[in-house]
N, C-alpha and C positions, 0 to 999 in steps of 0.2 A: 649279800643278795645273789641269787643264780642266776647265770647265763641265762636260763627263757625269762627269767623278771626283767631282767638289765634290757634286754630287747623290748620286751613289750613295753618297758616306759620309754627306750628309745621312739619307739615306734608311735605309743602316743602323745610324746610331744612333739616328732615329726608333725602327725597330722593337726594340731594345734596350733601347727604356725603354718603352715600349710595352706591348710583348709580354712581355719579361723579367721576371723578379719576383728573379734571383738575383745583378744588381746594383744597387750604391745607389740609381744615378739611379731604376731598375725598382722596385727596393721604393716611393721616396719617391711615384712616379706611382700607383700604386696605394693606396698610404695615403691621398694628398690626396683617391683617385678615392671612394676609399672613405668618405672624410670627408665627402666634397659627396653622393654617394648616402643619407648617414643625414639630411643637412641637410635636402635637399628634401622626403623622408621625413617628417620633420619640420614640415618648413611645411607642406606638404597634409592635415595631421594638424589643424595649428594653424587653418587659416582653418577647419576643418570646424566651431568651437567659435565661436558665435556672435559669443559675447562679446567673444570677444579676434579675431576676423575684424573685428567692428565699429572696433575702437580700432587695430587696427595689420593691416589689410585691406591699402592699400595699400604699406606696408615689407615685410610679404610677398610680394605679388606681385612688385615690384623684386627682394628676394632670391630667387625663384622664377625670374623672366624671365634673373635673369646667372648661376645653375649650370646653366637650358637650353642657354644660349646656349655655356657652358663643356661640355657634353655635347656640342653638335654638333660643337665644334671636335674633340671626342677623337673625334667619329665619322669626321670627315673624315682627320681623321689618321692613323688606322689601316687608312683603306679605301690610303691614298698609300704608306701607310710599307710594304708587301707588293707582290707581281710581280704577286700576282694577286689584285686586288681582290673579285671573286665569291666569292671561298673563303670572306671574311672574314663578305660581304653577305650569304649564303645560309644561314653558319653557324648554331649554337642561340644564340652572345653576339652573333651580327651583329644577330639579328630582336630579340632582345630589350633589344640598343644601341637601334636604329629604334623602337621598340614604347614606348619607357621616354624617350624623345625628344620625339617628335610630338605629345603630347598638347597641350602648349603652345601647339602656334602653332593646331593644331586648337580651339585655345577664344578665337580671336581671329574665329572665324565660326559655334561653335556655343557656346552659353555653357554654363557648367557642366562643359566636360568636360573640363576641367586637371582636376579630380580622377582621373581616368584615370592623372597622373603619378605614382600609388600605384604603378605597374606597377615604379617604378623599385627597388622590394623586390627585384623578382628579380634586376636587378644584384649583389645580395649572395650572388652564386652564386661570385659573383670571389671572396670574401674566400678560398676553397681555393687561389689563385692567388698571395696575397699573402702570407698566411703564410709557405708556402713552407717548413714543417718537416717532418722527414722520419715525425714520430711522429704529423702529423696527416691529412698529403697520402697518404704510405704505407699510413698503415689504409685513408683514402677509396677509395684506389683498390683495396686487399686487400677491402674490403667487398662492391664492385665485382662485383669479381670470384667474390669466394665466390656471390655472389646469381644471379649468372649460370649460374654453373658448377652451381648446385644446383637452376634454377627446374625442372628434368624432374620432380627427386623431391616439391620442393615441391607441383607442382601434383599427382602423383599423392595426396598427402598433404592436399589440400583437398580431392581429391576425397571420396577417404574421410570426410572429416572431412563433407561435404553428405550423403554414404548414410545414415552416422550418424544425424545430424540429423533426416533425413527417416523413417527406424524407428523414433526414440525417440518423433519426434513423433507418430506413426501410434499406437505404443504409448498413451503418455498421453493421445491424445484417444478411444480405445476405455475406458481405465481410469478417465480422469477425467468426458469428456462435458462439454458444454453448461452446465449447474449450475454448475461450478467455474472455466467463462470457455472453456474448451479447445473453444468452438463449432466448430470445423474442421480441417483437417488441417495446411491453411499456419497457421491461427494456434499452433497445437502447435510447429509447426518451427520456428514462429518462437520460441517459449516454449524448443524445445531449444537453438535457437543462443541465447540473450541468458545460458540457464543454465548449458551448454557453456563458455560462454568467461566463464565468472565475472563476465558483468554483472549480473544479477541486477536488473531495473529494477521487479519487483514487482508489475507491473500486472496479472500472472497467476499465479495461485498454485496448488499442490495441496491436494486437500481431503480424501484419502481415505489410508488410511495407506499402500495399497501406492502408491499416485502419491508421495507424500511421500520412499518407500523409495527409488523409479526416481530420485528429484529428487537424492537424498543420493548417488545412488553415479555420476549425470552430474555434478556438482559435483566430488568427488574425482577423477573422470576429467577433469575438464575440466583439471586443474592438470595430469597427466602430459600431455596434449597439448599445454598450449601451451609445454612444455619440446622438443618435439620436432623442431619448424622451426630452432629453436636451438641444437640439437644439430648440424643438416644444414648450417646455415651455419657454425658453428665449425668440421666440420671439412674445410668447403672452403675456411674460412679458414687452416686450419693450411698448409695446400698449396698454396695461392695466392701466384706469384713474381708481386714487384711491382719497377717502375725508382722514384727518387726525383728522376731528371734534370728539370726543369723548362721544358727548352727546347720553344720551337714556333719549328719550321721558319718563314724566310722567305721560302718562295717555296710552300707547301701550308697551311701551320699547323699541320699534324700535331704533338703532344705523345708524352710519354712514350715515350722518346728513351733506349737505354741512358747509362750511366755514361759522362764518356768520350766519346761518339757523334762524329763531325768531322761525318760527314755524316748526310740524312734517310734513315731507313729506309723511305718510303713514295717517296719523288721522286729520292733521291738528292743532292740539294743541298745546298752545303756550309754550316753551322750557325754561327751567330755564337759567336764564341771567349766 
């Protein structure tokens, strides 16, 4: 076999275990990746606590300093294991691989700011990646999509829901007044949204029986609204077609890939078996 062969199957089973999540090698990468992301997690958590920073300060750092150092190498590796390294660099997991990395060496010239490697939380965005089942990846993406497909009504439907707000509140600060706490009009609206949405924080009440009445029947209305956004996602959830394929392209990254797929639907490229 030639040196450019020998590489390019390096290179594509690099991204196979990589990228993939739907074979062994691809699931075990991801578990371990996802193991050392809770660890470090963990340590930055633990030196934060005085007591136990003091007695085992430095075994943490050590364990801190070699899952960086095992991050960088998965950074480099994924940037090599693709045609085209920018796609990866640019991406939402490239900045937040870079982001969830650097703080480390970044605290060898300013001190204090490895805790910054808390960033590495957002890595568990992967864990949708690793699973990799159809009853959880499937809803994410139908969820997705419901939200999308609905934010026009949604946001018509907040709107409303601020007009509201700002009449009731108009209302109860003419009915209640200054006395009862309703000194103004924002703080009314404000009184309307916390009653509205069934928070109810207290710190302003009605005092007069018909503010009491307005307070009772925004309260029961408050429960049929917040069923209503609910409504609008369910049934763009019912209609929303989702793929369950898990592959991403190696030569764009592009995901959600039909069933089946040989090639990218975005670049055309042909898709690791």
């Amino acid at each position: 076999m030639s040196t450019q062969k020998k590489q390019t199957s390096l290179k594509h089973r690099l991204h196979e275990i990589i990228y993939e999540a739907d074979t062994p090698s691809g699931k075990l990468f991801d578990v371990v990746l996802l193991i050392a992301i809770l660890a470090s997690i963990l340590f930055v958590m633990l030196e934060s606590v005085q007591s136990i920073n003091d007695t085992y300060g430095d075994l943490l750092n050590i364990a801190e300093w070699v899952i960086t150092i095992l991050f960088s190498i998965e950074y480099v590796l994924r940037i090599i294991s693709i045609n085209k390294p920018w796609k990866y660099i640019f991406s939402f997991y490239g900045i937040i691989d870079l982001l969830s990395t650097i703080p480390k060496y970044v605290s060898l010239i300013l001190v204090g700011s490895h805790n910054l490697a808390a960033l590495r939380a957002l890595r568990l965005l992967r864990v949708f990646r690793i699973l990799k089942l159809a009853r959880y990846i499937g809803e994410s993406n139908r969820l997705l999509l419901a939200l999308r497909a609905s934010r026009a009504k949604i946001a018509v439907f907040l709107f409303f829901v601020l007009i509201l707000c700002i009449i009731l509140g108009t209302v109860m600060y003419m009915v209640e007044g200054a006395e009862n706490g309703f000194t103004s009009i924002p703080r009314s609206v404000y009184w309307a949204i916390v009653t509205l949405t069934t928070v109810g924080y207290g710190d302003i009440a009605p005092g007069t029986p018909l503010g009491q009445l307005i307070a009772s029947v925004i309260m029961i209305l408050g429960y049929a609204i917040i069923a209503i956004p609910t409504g609008i996602v369910s049934s763009e959830m019912v209609r929303a077609k989702i793929h369950t394929n898990t592959q991403a392209c190696p030569n764009c990254l592009k995901e959600n890939h039909q069933d089946g797929a040989v090639f990218c639907y975005h670049c055309g490229h042909e898709l690791n078996e």
